[in-house]
C-alpha positions in Angstrom: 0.0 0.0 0.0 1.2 3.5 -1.1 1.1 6.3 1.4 0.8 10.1 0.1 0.9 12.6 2.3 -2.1 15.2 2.0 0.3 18.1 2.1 1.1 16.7 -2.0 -2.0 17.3 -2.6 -2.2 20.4 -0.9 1.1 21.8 -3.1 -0.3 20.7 -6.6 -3.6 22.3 -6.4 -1.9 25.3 -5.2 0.4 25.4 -8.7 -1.8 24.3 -10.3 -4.6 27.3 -9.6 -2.5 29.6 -10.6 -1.4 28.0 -13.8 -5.2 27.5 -15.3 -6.1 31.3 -14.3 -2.8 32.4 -16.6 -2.9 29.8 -19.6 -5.1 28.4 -21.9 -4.8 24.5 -21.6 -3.6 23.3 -25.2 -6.5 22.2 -27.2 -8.5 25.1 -26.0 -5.5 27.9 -27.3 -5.2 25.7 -30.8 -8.6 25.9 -31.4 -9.2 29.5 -30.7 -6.1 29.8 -32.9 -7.9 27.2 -35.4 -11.1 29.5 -35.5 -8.9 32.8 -35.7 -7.5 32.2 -38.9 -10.7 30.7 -40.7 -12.9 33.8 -39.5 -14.6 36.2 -41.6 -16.6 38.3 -39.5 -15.2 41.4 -38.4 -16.6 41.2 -34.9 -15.5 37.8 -34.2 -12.0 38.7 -35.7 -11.5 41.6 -33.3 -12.4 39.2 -30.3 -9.9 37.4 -31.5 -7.2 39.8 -29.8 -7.9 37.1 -27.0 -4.9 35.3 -28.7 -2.7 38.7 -27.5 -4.4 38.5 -24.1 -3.5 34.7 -23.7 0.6 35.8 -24.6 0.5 38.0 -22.3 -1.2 36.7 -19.2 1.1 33.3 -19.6 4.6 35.7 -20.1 3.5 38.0 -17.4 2.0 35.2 -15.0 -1.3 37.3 -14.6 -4.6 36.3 -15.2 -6.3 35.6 -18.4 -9.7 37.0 -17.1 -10.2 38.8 -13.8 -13.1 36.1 -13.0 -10.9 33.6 -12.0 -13.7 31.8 -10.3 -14.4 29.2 -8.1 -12.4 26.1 -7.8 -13.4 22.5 -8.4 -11.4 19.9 -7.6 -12.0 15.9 -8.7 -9.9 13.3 -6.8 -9.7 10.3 -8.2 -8.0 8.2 -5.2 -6.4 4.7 -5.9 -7.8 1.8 -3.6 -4.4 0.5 -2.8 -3.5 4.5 -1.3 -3.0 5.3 2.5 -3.4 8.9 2.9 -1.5 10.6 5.8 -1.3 14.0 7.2 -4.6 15.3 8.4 -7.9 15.6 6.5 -8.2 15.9 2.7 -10.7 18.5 2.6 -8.7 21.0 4.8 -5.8 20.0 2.4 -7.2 20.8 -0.8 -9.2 23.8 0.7 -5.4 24.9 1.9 -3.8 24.4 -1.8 -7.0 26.6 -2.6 -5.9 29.3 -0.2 -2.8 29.1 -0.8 -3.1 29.2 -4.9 -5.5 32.6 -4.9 -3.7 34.4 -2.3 -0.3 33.9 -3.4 -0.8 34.6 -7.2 -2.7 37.2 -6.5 -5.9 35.9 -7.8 -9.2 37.5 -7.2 -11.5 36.1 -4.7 -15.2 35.8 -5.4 -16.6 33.4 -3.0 -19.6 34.5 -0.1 -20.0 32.6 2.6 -23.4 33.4 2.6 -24.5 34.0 -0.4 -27.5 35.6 0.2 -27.6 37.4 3.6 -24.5 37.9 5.1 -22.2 37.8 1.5 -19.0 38.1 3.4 -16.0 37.4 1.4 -14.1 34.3 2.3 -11.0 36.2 0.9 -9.2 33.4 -0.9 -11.8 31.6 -2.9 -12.7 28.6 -0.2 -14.0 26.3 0.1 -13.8 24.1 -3.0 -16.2 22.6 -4.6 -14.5 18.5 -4.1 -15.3 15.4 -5.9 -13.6 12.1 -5.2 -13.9 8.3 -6.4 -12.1 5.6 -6.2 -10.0 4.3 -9.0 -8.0 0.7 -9.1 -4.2 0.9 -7.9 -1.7 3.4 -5.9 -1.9 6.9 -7.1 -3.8 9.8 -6.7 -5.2 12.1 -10.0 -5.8 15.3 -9.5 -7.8 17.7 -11.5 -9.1 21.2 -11.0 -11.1 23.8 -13.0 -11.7 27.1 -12.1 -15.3 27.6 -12.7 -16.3 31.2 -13.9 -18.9 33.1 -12.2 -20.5 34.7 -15.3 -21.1 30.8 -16.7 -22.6 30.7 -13.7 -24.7 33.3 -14.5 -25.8 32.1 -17.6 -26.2 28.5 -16.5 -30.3 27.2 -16.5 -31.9 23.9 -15.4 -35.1 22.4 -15.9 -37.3 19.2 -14.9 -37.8 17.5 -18.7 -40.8 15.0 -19.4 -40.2 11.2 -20.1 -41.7 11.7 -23.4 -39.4 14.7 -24.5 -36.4 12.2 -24.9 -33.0 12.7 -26.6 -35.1 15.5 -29.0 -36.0 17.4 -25.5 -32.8 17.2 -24.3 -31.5 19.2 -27.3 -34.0 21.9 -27.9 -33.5 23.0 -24.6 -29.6 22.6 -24.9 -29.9 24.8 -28.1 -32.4 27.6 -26.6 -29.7 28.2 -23.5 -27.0 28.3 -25.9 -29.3 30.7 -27.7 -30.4 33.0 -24.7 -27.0 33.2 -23.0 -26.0 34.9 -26.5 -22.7 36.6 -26.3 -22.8 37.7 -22.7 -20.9 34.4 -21.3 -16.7 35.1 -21.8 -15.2 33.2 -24.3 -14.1 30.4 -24.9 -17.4 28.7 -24.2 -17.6 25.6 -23.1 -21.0 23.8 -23.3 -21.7 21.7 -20.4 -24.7 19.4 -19.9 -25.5 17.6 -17.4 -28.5 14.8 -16.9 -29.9 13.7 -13.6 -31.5 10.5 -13.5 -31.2 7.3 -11.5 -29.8 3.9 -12.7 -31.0 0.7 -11.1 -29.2 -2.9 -11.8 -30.6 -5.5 -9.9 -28.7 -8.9 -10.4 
């Protein structure tokens, strides 16, 4: 059995916050760099400068947006892993902290978010996931999670009958309503709630 202590954990979601708020990951920078040379409208082709913005904010190590939004971690924890070192949660609440505050990064998170709306001051807690996964390591993945997606984010209670067709209309008409007032790049999320029974 593997032992990790927490305080790993702790130190990689810590870099790695303040990497994602400076640079693009890969395939999302080559395919705003894909769209940028096959577009014709001039709009588009001005927002496009968001090419400059990504040079700059990875050479300057500042951020690419100034919503650099709440953090969501997944840990995907190996069954064979003895983790040492205090509680996870407090760890990766700490790497949080410790990523936002020391790269400067803008806090946005309310404890309250509808009374009280006091500023936590460094973007805690996290929103954290875990599962477990076959063997000895740990994988770690974060995403900061914009506040003005979550603006333009929408749910609704679809009927049996609607099916895959439902699912899609009302996909398109959020796309649709959100418009341009999301930041770019988008990226189209979709989740579907439902409950999965296997009797054996």
């Amino acid at each position: 059995m593997k032992e990790i202590d927490v305080k790993q954990i702790e130190d990689a979601i810590a870099s790695m916050a303040g990497q994602i708020a400076c640079e693009y990951h890969p395939d999302i920078l080559q395919a705003i760099c894909d769209s940028a040379k096959s577009e014709t409208n001039k709009r588009a082709i001005v927002a496009m400068k968001m090419l400059d913005n990504a040079q700059i904010a990875k050479q300057e190590r500042i951020p690419i947006c100034q919503d650099t939004g709440l953090m969501i971690v997944w840990l995907h924890i190996g069954q064979d892993v003895h983790l040492f070192g205090g509680s996870i949660k407090k760890a990766v609440d700490r790497g949080v902290s410790r990523g936002y505050t020391e790269n400067y990064l803008r806090a946005s998170s309310v404890n309250d978010p509808l009374f009280a709306r006091q500023n936590t001051k460094d973007n805690t807690p996290a929103i954290l996931y875990t599962d477990m996964i076959d063997g000895e390591s740990i994988i770690v993945e974060v995403m900061a999670k914009g506040f003005g997606s979550e603006n333009k984010s929408c749910l609704t209670m679809l009927t049996p009958a609607d099916g895959v067709e439902g699912v899609k209309n009302f996909v398109i008409e959020t796309v649709k309503k959100a418009g341009p007032n999301a930041c770019p790049p988008f990226i189209i999320g979709v989740g579907i709630g439902g409950l999965k029974c296997v009797q054996k």
